[in-house]
VMD Tcl script that draws the C-alpha trace (Angstrom):
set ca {
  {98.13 233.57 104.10}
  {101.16 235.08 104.66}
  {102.81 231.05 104.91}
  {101.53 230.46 101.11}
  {102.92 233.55 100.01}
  {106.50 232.65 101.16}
  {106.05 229.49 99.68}
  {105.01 230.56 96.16}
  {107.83 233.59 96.18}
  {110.41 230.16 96.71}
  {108.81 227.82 94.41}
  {108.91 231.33 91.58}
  {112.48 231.99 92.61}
  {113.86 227.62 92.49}
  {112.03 227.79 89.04}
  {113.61 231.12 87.74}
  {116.85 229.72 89.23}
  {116.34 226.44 87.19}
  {115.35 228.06 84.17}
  {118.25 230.78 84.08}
  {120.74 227.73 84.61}
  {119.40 226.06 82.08}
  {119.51 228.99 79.72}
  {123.54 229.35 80.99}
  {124.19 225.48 80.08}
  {122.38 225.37 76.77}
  {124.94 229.10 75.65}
  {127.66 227.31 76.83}
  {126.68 224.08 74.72}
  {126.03 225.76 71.44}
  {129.54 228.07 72.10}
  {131.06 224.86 72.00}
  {129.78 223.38 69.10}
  {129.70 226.16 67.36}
  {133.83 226.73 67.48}
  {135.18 225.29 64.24}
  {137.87 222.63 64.24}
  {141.02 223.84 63.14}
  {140.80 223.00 59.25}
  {144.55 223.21 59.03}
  {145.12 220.47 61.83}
  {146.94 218.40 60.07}
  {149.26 221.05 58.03}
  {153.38 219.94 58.85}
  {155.15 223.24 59.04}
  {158.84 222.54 59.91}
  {160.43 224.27 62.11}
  {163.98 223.67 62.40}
  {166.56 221.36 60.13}
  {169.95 220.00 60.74}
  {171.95 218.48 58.81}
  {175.31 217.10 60.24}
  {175.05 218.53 63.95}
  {177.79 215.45 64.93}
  {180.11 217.08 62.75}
  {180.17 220.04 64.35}
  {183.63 220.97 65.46}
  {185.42 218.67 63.13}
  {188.02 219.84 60.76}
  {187.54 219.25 56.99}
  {190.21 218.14 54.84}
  {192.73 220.54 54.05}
  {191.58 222.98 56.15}
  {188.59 223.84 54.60}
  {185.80 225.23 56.58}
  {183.51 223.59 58.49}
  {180.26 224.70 57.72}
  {177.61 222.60 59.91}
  {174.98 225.46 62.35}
  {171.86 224.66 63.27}
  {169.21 225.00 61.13}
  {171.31 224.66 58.06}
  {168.60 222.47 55.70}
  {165.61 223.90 57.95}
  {164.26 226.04 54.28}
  {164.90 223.23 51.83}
  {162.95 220.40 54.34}
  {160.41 223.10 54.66}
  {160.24 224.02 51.02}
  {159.83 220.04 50.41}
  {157.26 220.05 53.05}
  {155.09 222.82 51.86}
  {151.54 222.74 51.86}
  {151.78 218.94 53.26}
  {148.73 217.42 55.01}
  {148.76 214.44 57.85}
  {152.46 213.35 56.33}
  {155.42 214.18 54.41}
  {157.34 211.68 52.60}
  {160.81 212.17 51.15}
  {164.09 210.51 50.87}
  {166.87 212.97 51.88}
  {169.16 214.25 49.16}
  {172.60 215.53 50.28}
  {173.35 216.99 46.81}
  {170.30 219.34 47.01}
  {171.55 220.30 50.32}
  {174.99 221.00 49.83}
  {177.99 219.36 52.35}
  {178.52 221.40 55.04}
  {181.15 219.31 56.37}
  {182.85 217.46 54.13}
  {184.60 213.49 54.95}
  {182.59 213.72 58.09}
  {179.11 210.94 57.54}
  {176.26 213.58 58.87}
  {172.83 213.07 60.73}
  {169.43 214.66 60.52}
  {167.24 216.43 63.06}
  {163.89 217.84 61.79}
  {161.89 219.13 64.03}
  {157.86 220.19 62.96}
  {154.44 221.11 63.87}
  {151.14 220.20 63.11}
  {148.63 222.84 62.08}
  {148.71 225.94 65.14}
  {148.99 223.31 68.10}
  {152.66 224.15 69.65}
  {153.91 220.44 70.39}
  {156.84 220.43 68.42}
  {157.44 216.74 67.26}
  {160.74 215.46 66.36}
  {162.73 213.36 64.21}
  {166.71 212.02 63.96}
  {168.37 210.12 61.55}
  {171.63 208.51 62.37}
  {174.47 209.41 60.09}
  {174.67 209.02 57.50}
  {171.45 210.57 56.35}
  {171.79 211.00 53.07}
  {169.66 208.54 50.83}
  {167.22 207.50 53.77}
  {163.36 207.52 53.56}
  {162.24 210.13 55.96}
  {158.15 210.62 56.72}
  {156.95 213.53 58.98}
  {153.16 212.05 60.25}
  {151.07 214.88 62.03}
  {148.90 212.54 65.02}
  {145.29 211.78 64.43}
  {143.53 213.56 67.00}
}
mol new
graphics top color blue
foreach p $ca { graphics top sphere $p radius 0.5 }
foreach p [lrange $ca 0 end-1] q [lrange $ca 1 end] { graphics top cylinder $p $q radius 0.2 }
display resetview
């Protein structure tokens, strides 16, 4: 008797073991399903916007400052940008930017993300950047 006991107590304790296992896997299936997709994914938010970085250091004519720093166009980009999904076409206006270094033909780095993920894509545009067709894309998933 004592034989048939130990072998029911291990057949009880395999199928509680299966059972609670099963139980784990089928939380850990429904967790996962259950967590939303990001529903901002494909939102661009720019973060950073230069405008003439290969002028930096040069002299302007008649000594008059040369204004190029990092970031200088990042709020107007942005501003054009706002509330953009999966792309964000423009063609990029010097005028509306201002010259921040003048007699000197400029490039443009844009730098943006898509939705919370922390890849920072990137963009340049040889000088002279003014009047060219620019298109931020966020990547299908």
């Amino acid at each position: 008797m004592p034989a048939t006991l130990g072998r029911t107590l291990l057949k009880g304790m395999s199928a509680l073991a299966v059972a609670l296992a099963s139980f784990w896997l089928t939380l850990k299936i429904l967790d996962y399903s259950a967590t939303p997709a990001d529903p901002n994914a494909d939102l661009i938010q720019v973060t950073e916007a230069t405008y003439g970085m290969n002028c930096q250091g040069s002299a302007g004519p008649g000594g008059q400052a040369n204004l190029v720093k990092a970031g200088n166009v990042t709020a107007a980009i942005a501003k054009m940008c706002a509330e953009a999904r999966e792309s964000c076409a423009f063609v990029f206006n010097a005028n509306q930017v201002g010259d921040p270094a003048p007699l000197c033909v400029k490039d443009l780095s844009i730098g943006w993300r898509c939705g919370a993920e922390e890849t920072v894509h990137r963009m340049y545009v040889a000088a002279e950047a003014h009047s060219k067709s620019i298109s931020l894309i966020c990547p299908g998933p």
